[in-house]
C-alpha positions, 0 to 999 in steps of 0.5 A: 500500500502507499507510504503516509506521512503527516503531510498525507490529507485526511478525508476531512480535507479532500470531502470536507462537509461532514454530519455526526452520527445520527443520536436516536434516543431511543433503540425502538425506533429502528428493527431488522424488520418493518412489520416490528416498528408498526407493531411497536407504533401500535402498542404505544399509541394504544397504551395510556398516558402513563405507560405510554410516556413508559414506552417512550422513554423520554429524553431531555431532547424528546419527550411525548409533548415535543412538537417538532418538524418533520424530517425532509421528504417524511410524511410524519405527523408534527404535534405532540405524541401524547395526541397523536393517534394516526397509523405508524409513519412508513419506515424506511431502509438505513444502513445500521453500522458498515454492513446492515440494512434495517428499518427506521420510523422516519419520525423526528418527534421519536428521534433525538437527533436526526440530522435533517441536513442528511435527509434532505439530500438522500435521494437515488444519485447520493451516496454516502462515506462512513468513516469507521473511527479509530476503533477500525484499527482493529481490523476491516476498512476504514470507509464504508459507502452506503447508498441508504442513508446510514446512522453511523454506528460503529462497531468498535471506538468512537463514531465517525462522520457521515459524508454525502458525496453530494452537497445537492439533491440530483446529484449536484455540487460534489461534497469535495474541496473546492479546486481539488477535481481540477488539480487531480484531472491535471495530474492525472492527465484525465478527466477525475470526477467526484465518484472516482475521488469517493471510489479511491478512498474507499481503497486506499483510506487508513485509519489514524488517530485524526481520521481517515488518512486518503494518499494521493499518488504521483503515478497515474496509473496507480491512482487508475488502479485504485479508483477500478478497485473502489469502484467494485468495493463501492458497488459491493458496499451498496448492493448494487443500488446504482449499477442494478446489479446484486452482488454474486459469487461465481457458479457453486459458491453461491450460498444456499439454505442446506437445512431450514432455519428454525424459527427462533434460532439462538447461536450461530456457529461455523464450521471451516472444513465443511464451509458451513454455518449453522443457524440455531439447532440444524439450520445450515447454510453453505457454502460460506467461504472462511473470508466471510466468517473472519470479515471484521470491522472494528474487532467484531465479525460482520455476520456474529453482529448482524446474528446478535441484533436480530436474536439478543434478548431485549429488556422484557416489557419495552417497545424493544423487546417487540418482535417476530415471533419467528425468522422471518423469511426476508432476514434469511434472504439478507444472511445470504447477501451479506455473505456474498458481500463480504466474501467478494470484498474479502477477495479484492484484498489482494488487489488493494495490496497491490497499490505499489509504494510510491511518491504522493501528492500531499497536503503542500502540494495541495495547498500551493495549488490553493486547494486547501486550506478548504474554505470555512463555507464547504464545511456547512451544508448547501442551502438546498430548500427547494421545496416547504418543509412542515415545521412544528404544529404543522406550520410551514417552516420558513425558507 
């Protein structure tokens, strides 16, 4: 891989604008599956004022009495949860941490802090960088990408910012430093777009204690290398939500159902010499390559976790502990995805290795070129009010 240094830049330079994770406040408001959040939604609203407020859980950010706006592009109610009395808003797909897709009430009466700014531009051009936080030191990538909009949780260590490639819906105005596609086109000798700068962090990105470190390489060919790399690691990432098409392993390797999954499964093993993993008492599931089973992020297995949320007791007599009462059919169907995922991730860690030490474009260079320091202005998101948003009450907001 590339030599850093200290005069290596930091994501932080080169996508400047930056939101902190999303605080929920609450874990009931987010499921593996939809049906759970409208079962929850349904039991709190039939519930009286007292166990409601109970089910809660309030906050010093949100209690039954908040009224608040609704998140951009939701079509939430606005007043007091103590009154509200109208079906469950629709959930919507997040990514939960690097590699889970779940389902949040899109509701910011129920959610601390839900960051707006983030909201308001998710739509089917964006995509959003995850950085892992110094906790991804333990093994894994340092950046992730998803194309749901994600709640930045982390694995392990503190949590890192989200990072819209975009500042604009419709895939307008890249969240890049001002003047840095311009420099690299020249050093590159080609045209460089924001989506080849995003796929060359996702290759080449490495921890360090002040964020995610991004080299950038004199040799063009290296830097052409790496972006095809980023390129499939990010397709992979996103399960083909912008190309169309869903990961898959060659021919046999493709994971199957040998033996169903039993309705209420309680461990997940795996087996190395017969590539099987066994989900509760006789389910099992293979192939499943060795790469899949040791794929980490942040010191914790990416299938372990994505098993533990779906089956942990919660605390008894909460909206959390609502939930099927048995595996449901589509989490079976997530499983062999996520497999897939990171299988084919796992076999493109040769390719990063391949990157060959060389000479990088630093943060002097950067700077004489008047790329940074990044304007104090790139660093806030864009005024994007294209449209009124339901402020608290149901007034309109102001724009």
């Amino acid at each position: 891989m590339l030599a850093v240094s200290d005069d290596v830049p930091l994501l932080d330079d080169l996508m400047p604008w930056s939101v902190a994770p999303l605080r929920l406040g609450r874990d009931w408001v987010r499921a593996p599956d939809e049906r759970t959040l409208r079962s929850r939604w349904d039991l709190l609203l039939r519930s009286e004022p007292a166990e409601r407020e109970r089910l809660f859980g309030p906050t010093r950010s949100r209690t039954l009495h908040s009224a608040v706006a609704a998140l951009p592009g939701q079509a939430t109610g606005t007043g007091p949860l103590a009154q509200e009395r109208g079906a469950c808003p629709d959930p919507v797909r997040v990514q939960h941490g690097p590699f889970d897709a779940q389902w949040l009430i899109p509701d910011q009466r129920l959610i601390d802090a839900a960051r707006p700014e983030l909201w308001r531009v998710a739509d089917a051009q964006q995509l959003f960088a995850l950085e892992q936080g110094p906790g991804a030191r333990a093994g894994g990538p340092a950046l992730t990408v998803s194309a749901l909009l994600p709640d930045g949780h982390c694995p392990a260590g503190r949590p890192g910012r989200i990072r819209p490639l975009h500042r604009r819906p419709g895939g307008l105005e890249p969240n890049l430093a001002p003047g840095l596609l311009p420099f690299l086109t020249t050093a590159y000798g080609s045209e460089v777009t924001a989506h080849d700068v995003l796929a060359w962090a996702v290759a080449a990105a490495r921890p360090s204690a002040a964020g995610c470190e991004v080299p950038l390489p004199e040799d063009p060919q290296l830097w052409f290398a790496g972006v095809e790399s980023g390129r499939r690691m990010t397709a992979l990432m996103t399960r083909g939500a912008r190309d169309g098409d869903k990961p898959r392993l060659p021919g046999g390797r493709r994971p199957y159902v040998r033996a169903a999954i039993p309705a209420r499964p309680t461990e997940l093993r795996y087996d190395a010499g017969e590539e099987t993993l066994h989900v509760g008492e006789g389910g099992r599931v293979s192939p499943v390559p060795p790469e899949a089973w040791e794929f980490q992020v942040g010191g914790e297995r990416m299938l372990e976790l994505w098993f533990r949320r779906r089956t942990e007791p919660a605390e008894p007599d909460t909206l959390a502990a609502v939930g099927p009462a048995r595996w449901p059919q589509e989490w079976t169907s997530d499983l062999l995805e996520l497999i897939t995922v990171l299988a084919l991730l796992a076999e493109l860690r040769p390719l990063q290795a391949e990157l060959t030490v060389g000479p990088v474009l630093g943060r002097a260079r950067l700077t004489a070129a008047g790329v940074l320091p990044v304007p104090s202005g790139a660093r806030r998101p864009a005024s994007v009010f294209d449209h009124r948003e339901e402020g608290p009450g149901g007034q309109f907001a102001l724009v």
